[in-house]
N, CA, C and O atoms as CSV, one atom per row, in Angstrom:
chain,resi,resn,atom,element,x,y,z
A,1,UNK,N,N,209.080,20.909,-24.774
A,1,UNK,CA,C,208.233,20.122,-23.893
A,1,UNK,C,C,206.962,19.634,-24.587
A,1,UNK,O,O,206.263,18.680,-24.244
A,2,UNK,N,N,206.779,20.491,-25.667
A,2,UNK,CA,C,205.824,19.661,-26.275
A,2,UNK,C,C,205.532,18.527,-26.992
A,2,UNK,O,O,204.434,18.139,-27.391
A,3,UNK,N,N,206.782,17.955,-27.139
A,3,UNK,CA,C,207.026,16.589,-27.883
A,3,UNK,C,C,206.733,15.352,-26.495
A,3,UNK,O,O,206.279,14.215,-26.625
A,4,UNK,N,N,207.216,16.121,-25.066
A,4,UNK,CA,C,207.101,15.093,-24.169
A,4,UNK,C,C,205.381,15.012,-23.969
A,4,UNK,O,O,205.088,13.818,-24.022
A,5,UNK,N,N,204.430,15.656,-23.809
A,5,UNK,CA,C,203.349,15.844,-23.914
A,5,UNK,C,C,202.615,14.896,-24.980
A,5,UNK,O,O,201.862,13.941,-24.789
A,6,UNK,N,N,203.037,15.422,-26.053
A,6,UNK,CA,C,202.163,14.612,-27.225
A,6,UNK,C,C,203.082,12.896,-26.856
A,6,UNK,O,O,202.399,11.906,-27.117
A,7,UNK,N,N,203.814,12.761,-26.570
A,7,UNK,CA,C,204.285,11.301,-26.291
A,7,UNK,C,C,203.881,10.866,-24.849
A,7,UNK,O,O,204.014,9.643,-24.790
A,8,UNK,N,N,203.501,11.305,-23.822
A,8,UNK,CA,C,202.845,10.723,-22.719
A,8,UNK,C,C,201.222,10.663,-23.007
A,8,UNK,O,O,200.693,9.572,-22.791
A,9,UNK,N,N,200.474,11.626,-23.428
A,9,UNK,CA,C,199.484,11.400,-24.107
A,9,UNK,C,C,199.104,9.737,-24.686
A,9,UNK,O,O,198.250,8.914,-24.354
A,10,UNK,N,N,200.238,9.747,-25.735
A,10,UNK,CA,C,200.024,8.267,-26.646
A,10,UNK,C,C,200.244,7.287,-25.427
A,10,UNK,O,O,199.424,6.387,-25.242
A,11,UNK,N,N,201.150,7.415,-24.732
A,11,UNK,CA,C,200.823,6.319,-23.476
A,11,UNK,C,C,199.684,6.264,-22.922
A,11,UNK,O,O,198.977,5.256,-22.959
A,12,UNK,N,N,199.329,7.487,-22.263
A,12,UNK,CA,C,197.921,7.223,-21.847
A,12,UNK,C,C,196.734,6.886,-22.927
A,12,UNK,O,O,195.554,6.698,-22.630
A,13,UNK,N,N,197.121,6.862,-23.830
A,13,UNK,CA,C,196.013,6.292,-24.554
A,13,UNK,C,C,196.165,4.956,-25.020
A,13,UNK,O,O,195.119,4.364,-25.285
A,14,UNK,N,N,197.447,4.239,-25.206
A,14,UNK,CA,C,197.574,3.103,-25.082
A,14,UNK,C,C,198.438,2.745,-26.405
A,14,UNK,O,O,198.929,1.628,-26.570
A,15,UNK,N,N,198.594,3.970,-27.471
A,15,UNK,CA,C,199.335,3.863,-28.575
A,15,UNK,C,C,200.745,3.601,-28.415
A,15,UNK,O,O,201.206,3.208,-29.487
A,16,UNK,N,N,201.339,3.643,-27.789
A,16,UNK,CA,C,202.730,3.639,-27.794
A,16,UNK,C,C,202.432,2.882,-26.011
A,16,UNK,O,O,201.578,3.137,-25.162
A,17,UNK,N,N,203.553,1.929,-26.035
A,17,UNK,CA,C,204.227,1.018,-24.518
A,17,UNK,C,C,204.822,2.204,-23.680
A,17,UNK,O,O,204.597,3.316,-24.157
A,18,UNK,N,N,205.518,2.163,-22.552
A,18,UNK,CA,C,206.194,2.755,-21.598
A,18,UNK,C,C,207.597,2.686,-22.340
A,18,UNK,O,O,208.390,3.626,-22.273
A,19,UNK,N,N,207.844,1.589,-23.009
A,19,UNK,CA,C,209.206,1.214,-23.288
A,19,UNK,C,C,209.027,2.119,-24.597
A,19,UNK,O,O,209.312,3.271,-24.272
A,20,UNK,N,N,208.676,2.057,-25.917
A,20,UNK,CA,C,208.554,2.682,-26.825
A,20,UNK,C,C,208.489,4.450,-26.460
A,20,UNK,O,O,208.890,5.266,-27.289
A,21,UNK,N,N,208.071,4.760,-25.453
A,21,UNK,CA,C,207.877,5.869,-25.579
A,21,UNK,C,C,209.520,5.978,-24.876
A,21,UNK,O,O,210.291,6.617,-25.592
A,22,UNK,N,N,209.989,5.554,-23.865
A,22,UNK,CA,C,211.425,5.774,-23.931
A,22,UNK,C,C,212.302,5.603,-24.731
A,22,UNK,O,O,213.412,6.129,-24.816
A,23,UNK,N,N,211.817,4.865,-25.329
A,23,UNK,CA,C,213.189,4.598,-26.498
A,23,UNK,C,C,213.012,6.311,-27.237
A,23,UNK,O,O,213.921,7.123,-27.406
A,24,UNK,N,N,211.696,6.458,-27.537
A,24,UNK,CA,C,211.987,7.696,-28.595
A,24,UNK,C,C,212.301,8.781,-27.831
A,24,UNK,O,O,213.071,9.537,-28.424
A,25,UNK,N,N,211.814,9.355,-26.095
A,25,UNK,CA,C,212.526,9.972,-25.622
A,25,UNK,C,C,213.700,10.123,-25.496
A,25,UNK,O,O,214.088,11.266,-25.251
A,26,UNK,N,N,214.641,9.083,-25.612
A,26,UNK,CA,C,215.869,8.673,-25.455
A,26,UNK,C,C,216.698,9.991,-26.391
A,26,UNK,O,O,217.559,10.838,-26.153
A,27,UNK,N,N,215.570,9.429,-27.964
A,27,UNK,CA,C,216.251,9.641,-28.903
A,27,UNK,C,C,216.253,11.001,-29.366
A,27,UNK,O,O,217.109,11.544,-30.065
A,28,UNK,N,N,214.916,11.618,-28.772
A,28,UNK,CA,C,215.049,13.238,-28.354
A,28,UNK,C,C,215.965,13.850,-27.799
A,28,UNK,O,O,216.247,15.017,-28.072
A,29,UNK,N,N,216.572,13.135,-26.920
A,29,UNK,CA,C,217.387,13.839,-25.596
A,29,UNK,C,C,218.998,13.416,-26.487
A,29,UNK,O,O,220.083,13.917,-26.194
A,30,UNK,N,N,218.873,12.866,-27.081
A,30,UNK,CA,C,220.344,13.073,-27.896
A,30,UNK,C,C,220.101,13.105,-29.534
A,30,UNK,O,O,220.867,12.478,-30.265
A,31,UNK,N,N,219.337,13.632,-29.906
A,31,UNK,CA,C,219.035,14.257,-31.087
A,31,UNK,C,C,220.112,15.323,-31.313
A,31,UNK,O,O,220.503,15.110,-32.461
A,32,UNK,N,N,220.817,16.399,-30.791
A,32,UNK,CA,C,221.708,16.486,-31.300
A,32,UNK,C,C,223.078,15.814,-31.308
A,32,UNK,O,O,223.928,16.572,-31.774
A,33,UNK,N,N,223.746,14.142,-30.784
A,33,UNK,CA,C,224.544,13.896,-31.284
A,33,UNK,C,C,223.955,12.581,-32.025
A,33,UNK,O,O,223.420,11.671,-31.391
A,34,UNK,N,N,224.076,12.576,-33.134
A,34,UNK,CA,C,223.441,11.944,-34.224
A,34,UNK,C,C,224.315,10.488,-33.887
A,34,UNK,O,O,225.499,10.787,-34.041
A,35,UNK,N,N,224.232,9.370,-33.582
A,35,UNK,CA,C,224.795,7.768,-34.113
A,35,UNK,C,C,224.651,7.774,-34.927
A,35,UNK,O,O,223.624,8.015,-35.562
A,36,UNK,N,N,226.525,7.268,-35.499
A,36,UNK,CA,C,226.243,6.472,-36.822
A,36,UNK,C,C,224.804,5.156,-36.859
A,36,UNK,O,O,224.169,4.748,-35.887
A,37,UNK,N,N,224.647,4.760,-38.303
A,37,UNK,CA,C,223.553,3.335,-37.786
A,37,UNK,C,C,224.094,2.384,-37.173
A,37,UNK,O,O,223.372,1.926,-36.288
A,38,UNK,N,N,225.492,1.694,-37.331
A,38,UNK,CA,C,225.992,0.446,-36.374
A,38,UNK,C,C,226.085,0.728,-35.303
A,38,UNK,O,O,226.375,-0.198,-34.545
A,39,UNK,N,N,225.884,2.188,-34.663
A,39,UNK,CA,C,225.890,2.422,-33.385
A,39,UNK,C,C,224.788,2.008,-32.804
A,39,UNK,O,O,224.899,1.243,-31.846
A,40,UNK,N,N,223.697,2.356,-33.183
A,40,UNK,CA,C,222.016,2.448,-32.606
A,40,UNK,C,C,222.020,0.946,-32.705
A,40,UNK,O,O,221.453,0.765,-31.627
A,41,UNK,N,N,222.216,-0.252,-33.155
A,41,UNK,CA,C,222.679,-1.593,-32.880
A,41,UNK,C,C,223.336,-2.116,-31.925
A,41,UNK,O,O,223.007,-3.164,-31.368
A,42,UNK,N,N,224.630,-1.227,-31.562
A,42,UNK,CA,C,225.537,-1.791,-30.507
A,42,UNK,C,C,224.875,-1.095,-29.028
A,42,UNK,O,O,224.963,-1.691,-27.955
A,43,UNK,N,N,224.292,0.086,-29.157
A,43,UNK,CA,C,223.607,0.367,-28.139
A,43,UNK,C,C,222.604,-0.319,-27.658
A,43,UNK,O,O,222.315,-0.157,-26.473
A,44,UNK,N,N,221.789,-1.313,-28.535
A,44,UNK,CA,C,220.367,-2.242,-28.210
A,44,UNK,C,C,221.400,-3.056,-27.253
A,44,UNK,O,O,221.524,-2.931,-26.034
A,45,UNK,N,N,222.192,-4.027,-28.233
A,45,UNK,CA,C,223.069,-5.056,-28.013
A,45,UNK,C,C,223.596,-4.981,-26.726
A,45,UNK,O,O,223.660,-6.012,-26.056
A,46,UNK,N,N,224.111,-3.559,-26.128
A,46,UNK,CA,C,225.044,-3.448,-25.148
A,46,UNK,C,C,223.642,-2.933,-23.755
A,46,UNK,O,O,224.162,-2.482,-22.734
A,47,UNK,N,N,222.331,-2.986,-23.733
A,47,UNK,CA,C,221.311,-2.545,-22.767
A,47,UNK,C,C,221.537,-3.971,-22.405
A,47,UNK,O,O,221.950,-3.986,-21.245
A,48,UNK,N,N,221.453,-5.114,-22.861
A,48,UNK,CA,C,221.014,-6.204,-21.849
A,48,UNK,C,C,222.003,-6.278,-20.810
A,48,UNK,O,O,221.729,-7.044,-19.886
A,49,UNK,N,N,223.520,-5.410,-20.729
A,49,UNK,CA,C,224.394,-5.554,-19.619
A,49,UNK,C,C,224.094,-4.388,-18.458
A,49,UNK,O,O,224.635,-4.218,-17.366
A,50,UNK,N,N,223.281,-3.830,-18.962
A,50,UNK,CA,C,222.732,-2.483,-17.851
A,50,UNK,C,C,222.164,-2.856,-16.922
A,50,UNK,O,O,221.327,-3.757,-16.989
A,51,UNK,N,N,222.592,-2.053,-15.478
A,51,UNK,CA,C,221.988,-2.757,-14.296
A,51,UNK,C,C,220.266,-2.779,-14.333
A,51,UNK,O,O,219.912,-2.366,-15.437
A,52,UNK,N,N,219.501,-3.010,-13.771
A,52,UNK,CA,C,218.227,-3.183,-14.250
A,52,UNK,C,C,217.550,-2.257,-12.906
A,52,UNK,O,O,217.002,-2.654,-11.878
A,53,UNK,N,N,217.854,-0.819,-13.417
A,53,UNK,CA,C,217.120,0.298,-12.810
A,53,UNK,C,C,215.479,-0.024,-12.972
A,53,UNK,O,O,215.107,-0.915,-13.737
A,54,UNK,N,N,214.425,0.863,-12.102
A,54,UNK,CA,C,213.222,1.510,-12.862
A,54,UNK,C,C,213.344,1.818,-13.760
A,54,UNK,O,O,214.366,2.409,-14.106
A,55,UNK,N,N,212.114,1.495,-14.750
A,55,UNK,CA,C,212.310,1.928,-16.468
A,55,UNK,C,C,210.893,2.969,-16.224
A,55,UNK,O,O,210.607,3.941,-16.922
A,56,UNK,N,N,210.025,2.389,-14.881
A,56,UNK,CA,C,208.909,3.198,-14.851
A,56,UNK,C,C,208.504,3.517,-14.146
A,56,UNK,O,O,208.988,3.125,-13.084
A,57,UNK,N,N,206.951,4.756,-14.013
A,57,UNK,CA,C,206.817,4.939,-13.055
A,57,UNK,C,C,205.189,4.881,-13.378
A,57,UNK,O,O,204.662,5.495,-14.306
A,58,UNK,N,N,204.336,3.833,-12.224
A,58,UNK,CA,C,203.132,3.679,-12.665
A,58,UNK,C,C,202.202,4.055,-11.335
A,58,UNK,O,O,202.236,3.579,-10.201
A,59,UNK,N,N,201.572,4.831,-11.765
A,59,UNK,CA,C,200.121,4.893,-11.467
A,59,UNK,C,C,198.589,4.762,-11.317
A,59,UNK,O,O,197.740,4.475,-12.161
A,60,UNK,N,N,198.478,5.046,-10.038
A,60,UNK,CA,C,196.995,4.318,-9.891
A,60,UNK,C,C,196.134,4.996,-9.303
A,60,UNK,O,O,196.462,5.353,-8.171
A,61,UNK,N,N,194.838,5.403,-9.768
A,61,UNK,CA,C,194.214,6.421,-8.861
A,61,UNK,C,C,192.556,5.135,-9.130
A,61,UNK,O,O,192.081,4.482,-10.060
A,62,UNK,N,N,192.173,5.447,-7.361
A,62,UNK,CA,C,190.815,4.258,-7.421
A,62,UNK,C,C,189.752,5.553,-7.055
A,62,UNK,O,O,190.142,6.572,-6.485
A,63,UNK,N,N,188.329,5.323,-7.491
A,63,UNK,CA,C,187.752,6.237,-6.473
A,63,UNK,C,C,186.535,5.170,-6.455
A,63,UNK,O,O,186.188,4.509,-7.433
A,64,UNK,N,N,185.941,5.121,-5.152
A,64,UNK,CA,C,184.823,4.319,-4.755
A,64,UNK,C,C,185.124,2.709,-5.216
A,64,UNK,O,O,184.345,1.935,-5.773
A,65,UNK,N,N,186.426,2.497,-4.819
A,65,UNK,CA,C,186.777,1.264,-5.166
A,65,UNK,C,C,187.152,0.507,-6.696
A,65,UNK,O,O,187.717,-0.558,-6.944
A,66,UNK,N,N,186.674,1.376,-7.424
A,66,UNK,CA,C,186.632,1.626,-8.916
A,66,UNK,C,C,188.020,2.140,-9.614
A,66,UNK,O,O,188.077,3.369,-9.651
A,67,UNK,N,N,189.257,1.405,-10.229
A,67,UNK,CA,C,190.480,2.194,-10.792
A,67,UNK,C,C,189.509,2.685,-12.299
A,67,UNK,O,O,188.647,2.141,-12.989
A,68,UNK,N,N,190.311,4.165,-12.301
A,68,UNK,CA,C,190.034,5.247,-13.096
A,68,UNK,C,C,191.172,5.110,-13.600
A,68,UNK,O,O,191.123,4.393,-14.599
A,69,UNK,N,N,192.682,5.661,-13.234
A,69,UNK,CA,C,193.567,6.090,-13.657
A,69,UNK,C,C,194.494,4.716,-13.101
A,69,UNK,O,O,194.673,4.180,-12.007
A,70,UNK,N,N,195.027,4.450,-14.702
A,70,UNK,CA,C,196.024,3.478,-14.824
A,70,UNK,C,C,197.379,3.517,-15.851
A,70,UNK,O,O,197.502,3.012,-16.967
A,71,UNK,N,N,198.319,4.283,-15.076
A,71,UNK,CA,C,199.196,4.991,-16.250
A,71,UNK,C,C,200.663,4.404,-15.919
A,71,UNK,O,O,201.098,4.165,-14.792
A,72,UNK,N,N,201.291,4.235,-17.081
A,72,UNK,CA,C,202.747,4.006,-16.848
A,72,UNK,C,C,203.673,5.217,-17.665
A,72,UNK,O,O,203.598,5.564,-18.843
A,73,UNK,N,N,204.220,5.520,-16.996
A,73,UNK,CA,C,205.125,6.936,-17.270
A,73,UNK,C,C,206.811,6.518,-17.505
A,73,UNK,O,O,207.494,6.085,-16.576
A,74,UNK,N,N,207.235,6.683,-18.615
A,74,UNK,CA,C,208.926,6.394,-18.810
A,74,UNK,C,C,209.516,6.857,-17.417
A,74,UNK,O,O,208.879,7.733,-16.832
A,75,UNK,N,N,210.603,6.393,-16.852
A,75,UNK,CA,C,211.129,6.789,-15.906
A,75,UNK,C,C,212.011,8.451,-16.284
A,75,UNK,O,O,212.604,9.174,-15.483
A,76,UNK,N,N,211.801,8.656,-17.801
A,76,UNK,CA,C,213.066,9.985,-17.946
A,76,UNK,C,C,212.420,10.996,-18.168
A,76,UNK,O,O,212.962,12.034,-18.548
A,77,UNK,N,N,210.684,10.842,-17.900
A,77,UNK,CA,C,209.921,11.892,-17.406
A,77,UNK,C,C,209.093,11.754,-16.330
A,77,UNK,O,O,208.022,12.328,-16.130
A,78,UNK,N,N,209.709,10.885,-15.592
A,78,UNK,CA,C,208.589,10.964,-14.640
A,78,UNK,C,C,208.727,12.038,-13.910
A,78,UNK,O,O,207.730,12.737,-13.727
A,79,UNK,N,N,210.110,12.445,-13.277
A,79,UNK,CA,C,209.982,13.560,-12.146
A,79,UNK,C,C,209.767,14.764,-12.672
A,79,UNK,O,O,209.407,15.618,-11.862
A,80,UNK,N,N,209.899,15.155,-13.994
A,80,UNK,CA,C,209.043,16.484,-14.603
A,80,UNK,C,C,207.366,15.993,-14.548
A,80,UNK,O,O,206.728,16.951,-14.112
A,81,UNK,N,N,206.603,15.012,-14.797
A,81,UNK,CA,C,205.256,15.030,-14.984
A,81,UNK,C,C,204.880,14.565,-13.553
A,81,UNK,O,O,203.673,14.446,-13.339
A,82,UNK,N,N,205.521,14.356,-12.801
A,82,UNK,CA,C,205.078,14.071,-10.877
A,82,UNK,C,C,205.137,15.916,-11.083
A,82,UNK,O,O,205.936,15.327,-11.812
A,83,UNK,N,N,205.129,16.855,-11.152
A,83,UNK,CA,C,204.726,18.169,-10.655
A,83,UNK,C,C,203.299,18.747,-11.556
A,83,UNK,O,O,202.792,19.862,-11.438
A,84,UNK,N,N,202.893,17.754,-12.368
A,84,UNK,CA,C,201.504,17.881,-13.013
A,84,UNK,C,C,200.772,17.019,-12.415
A,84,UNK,O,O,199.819,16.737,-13.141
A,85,UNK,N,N,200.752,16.404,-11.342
A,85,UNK,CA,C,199.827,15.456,-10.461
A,85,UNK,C,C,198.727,16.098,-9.952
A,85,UNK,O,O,199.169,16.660,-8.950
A,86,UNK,N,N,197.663,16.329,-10.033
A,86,UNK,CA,C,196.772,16.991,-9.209
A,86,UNK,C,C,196.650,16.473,-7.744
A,86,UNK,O,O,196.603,15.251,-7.597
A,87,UNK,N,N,196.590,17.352,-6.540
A,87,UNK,CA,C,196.376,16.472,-5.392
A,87,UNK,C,C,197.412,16.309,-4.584
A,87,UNK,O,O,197.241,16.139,-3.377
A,88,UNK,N,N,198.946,16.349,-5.297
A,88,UNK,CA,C,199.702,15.777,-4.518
A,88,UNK,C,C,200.805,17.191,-3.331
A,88,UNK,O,O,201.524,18.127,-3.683
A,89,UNK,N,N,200.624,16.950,-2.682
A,89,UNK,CA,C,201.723,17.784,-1.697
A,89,UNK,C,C,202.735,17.938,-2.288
A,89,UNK,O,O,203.010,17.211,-3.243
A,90,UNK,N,N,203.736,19.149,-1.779
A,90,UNK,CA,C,205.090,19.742,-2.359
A,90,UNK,C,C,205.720,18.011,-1.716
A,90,UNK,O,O,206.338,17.368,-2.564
A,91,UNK,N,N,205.605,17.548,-0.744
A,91,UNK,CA,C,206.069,16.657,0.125
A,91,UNK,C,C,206.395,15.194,-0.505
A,91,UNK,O,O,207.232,14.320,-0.279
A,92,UNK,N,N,205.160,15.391,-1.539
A,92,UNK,CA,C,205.019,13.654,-1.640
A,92,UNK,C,C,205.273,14.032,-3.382
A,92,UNK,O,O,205.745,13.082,-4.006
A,93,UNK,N,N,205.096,14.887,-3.935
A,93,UNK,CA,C,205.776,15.134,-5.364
A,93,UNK,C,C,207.726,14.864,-4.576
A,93,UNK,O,O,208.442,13.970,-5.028
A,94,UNK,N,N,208.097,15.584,-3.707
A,94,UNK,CA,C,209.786,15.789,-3.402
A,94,UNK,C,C,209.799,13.876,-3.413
A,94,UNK,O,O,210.427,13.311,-4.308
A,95,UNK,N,N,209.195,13.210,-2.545
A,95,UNK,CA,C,209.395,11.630,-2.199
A,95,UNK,C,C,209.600,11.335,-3.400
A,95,UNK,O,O,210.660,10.721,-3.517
A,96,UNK,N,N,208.706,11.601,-4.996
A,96,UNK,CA,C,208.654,10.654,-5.738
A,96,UNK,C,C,209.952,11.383,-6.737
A,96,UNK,O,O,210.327,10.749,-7.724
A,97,UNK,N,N,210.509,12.558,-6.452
A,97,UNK,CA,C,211.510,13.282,-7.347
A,97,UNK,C,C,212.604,11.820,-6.758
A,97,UNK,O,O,212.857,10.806,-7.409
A,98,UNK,N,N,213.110,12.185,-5.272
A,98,UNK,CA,C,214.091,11.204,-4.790
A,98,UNK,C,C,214.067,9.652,-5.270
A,98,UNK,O,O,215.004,8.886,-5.494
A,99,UNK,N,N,212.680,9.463,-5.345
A,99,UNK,CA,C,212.928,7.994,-5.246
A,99,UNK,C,C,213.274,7.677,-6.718
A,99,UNK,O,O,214.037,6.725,-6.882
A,100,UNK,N,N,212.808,8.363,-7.871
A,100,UNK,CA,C,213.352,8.459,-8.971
A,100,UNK,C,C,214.844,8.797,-9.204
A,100,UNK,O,O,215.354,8.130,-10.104
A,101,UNK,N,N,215.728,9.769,-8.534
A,101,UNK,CA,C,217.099,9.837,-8.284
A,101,UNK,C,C,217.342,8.876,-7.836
A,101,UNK,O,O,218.171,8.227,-8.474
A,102,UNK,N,N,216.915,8.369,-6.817
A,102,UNK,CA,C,218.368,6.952,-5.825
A,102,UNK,C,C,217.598,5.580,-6.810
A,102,UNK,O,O,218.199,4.572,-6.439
A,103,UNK,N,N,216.644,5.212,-7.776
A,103,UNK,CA,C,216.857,4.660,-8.514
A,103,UNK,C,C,215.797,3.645,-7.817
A,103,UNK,O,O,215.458,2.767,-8.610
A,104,UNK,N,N,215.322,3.561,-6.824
A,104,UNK,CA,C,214.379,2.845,-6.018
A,104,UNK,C,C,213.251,2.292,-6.783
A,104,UNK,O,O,212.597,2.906,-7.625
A,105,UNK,N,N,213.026,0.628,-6.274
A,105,UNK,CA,C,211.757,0.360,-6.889
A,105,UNK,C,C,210.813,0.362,-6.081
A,105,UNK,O,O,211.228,0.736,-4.984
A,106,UNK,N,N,209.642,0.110,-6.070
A,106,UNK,CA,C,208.430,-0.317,-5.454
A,106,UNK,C,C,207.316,0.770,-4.829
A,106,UNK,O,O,207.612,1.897,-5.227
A,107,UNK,N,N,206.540,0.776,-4.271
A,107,UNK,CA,C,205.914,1.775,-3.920
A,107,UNK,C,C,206.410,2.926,-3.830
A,107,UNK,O,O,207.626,2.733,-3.811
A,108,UNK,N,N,206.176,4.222,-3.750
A,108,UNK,CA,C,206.598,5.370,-3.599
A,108,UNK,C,C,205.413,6.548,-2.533
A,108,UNK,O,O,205.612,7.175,-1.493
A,109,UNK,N,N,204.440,6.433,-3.261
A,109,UNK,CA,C,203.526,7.144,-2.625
A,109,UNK,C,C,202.278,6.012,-2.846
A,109,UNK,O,O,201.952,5.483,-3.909
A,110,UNK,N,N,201.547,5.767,-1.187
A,110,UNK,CA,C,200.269,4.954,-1.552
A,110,UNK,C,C,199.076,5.962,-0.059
A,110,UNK,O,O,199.056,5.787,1.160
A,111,UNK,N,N,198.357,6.844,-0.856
A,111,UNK,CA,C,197.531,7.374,-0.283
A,111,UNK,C,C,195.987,6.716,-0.263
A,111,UNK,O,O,195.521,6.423,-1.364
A,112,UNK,N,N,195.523,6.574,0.414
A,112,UNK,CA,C,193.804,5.659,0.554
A,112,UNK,C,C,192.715,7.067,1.609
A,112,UNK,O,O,193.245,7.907,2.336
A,113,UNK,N,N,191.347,6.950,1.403
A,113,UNK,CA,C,190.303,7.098,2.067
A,113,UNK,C,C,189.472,6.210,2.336
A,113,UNK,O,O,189.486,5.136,1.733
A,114,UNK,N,N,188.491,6.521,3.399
A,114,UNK,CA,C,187.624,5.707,3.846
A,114,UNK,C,C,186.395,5.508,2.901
A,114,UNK,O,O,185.463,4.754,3.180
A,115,UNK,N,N,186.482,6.306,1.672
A,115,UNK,CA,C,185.401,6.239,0.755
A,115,UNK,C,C,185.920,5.322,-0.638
A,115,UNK,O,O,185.386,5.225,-1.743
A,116,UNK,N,N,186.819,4.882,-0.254
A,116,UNK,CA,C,187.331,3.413,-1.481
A,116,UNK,C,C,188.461,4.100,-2.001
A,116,UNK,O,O,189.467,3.391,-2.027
A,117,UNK,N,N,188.629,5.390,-2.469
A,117,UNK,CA,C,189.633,6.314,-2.934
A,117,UNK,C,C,191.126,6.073,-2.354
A,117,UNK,O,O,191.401,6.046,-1.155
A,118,UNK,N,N,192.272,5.860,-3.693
A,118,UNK,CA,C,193.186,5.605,-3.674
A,118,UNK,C,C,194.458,6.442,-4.517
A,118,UNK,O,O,194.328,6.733,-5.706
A,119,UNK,N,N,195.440,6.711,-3.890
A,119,UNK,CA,C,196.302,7.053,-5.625
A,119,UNK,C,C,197.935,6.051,-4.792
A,119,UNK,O,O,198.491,5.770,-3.730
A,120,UNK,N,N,197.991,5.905,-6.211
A,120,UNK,CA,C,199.029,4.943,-5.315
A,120,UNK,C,C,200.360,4.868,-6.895
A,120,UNK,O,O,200.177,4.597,-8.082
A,121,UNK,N,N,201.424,5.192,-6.232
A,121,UNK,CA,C,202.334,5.628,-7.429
A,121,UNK,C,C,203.589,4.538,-7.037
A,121,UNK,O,O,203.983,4.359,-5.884
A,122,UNK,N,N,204.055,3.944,-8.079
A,122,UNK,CA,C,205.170,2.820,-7.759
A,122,UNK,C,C,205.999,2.886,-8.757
A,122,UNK,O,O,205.624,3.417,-9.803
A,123,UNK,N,N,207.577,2.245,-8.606
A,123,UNK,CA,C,208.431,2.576,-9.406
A,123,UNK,C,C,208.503,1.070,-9.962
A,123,UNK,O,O,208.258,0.126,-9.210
A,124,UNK,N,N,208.758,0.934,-10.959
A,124,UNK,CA,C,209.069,-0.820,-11.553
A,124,UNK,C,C,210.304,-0.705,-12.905
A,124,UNK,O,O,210.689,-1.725,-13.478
């Protein structure tokens, strides 16, 4: 887990895209079955026929009207790092596990106060 860490990190800091950081997650999560190289080619080649799921999951936290937190999270960690959310209910972490399973886009969780304060989590 510590490789997913030091690679959401570089997202939040802006070093690495949402997409880049999936691709190399990708390549973690099947690190042990090695592609030949013409494979890792036919696999680029053969994504543009993939249905066009969420790739992400982005976040937004406002306070006093002011966005603070502006993060985009690979979709193949989001529902492990939705249980490092500060703030959020067993309830509304479970909403954003599902909506990540059934593959759903668009809002997910959009919480507001009367003091400008927002967190508002969407799938794209």
């Amino acid at each position: 887990m510590a490789d997913v860490e030091k690679i959401l990190r570089l997202v939040s800091e802006g070093v690495l895209t949402p997409e880049e950081a999936d691709e190399i997650l990708n390549a973690l999560d099947a690190s042990d079955a090695a592609p030949s190289p013409g494979a890792a080619g036919a696999a680029r080649a053969g994504s543009a026929s993939e249905p066009a799921g969420p790739r992400q999951l982005r976040i937004e936290v406002t306070e006093a009207g002011r966005r603070v937190v502006n993060l985009r999270v690979p979709m193949n960690v989001a529902g492990w790092a939705s249980a490092f959310l500060p703030g959020l209910s067993a309830d509304e972490s479970d909403r954003i596990r599902s909506a990540i399973d059934s593959g759903v886009r668009g809002p997910i969780v959009d919480i507001g106060d009367d003091k400008g304060g927002r967190v508002l989590i969407v799938s794209e």
